[in-house]
C-alpha positions in Angstrom: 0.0 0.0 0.0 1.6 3.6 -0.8 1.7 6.3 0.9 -0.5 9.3 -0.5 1.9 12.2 -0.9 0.7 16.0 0.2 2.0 17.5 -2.6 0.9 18.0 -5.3 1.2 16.2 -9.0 3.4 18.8 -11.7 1.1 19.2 -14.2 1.9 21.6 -16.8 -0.8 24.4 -16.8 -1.0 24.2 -20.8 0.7 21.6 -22.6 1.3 21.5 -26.3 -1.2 20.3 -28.8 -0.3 17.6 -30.7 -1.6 18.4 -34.0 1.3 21.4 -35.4 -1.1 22.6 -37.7 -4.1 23.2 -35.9 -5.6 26.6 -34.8 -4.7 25.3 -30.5 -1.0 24.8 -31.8 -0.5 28.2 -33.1 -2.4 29.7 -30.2 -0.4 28.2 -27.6 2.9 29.1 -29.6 2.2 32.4 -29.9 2.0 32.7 -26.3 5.5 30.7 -25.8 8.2 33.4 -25.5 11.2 30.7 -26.7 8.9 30.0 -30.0 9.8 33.0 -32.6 7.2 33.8 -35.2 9.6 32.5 -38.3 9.8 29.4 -35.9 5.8 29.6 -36.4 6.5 30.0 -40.2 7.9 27.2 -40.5 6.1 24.7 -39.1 2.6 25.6 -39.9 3.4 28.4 -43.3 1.5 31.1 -41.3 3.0 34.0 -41.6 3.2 36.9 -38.0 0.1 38.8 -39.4 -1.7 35.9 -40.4 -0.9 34.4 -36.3 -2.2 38.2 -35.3 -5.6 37.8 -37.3 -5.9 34.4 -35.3 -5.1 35.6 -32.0 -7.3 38.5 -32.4 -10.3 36.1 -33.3 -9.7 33.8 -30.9 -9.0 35.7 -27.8 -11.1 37.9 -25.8 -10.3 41.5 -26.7 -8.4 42.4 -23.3 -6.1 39.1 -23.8 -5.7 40.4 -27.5 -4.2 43.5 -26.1 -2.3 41.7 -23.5 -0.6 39.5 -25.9 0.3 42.0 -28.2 1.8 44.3 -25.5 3.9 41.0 -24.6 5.2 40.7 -28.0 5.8 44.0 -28.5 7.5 45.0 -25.5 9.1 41.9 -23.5 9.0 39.2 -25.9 11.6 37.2 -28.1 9.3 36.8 -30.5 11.1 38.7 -33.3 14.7 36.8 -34.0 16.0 39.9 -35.4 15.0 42.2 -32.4 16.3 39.9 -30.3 19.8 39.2 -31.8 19.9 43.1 -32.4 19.3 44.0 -28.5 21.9 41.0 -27.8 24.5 42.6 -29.6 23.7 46.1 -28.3 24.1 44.3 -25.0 27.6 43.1 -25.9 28.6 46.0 -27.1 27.9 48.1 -24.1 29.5 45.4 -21.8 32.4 45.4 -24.1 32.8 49.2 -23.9 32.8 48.9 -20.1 35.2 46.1 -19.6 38.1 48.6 -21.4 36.9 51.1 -19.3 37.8 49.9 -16.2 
């Protein structure tokens, strides 16, 4: 006979769909930070605005907003934002290092 434990069973809160191409599977990696939208592009051909028309019919209009503010603001979602803030980041640590 076991023992019943008082913690609780990890469950993740949102799993991944199985189905790539479905509407749930771009959903859920939209929200994803680590999934990029060229990431999204190539695995289901939808391009970002075409993921922005689907969010924006599928969520309620505050989560709309909420996501988009995400994106726009926080987010990794652009590969070529990110990489450019990256290097910026370098670059400034670079400067301060001969500095010093």
């Amino acid at each position: 006979m076991s023992k019943k434990s008082n913690r609780p069973i990890a469950k993740s809160t949102n799993p991944e769909p199985q189905n790539k191409l479905s509407k749930d599977w771009i959903i859920w990696a939209a929200w994803a930070d680590r999934i990029t939208f060229d990431d999204i592009k190539r695995t289901t051909a939808k391009s970002e605005g075409e993921v922005i028309k689907i969010m924006r019919s599928s969520l309620k209009p505050s989560s709309f907003r909420l996501w988009r503010k995400r994106v726009n603001e926080k987010s990794i979602k652009h590969l070529k934002k990110f990489e450019n803030s990256r290097k910026i980041l370098k670059d400034k640590s670079y400067k301060k290092s001969l500095d010093s």
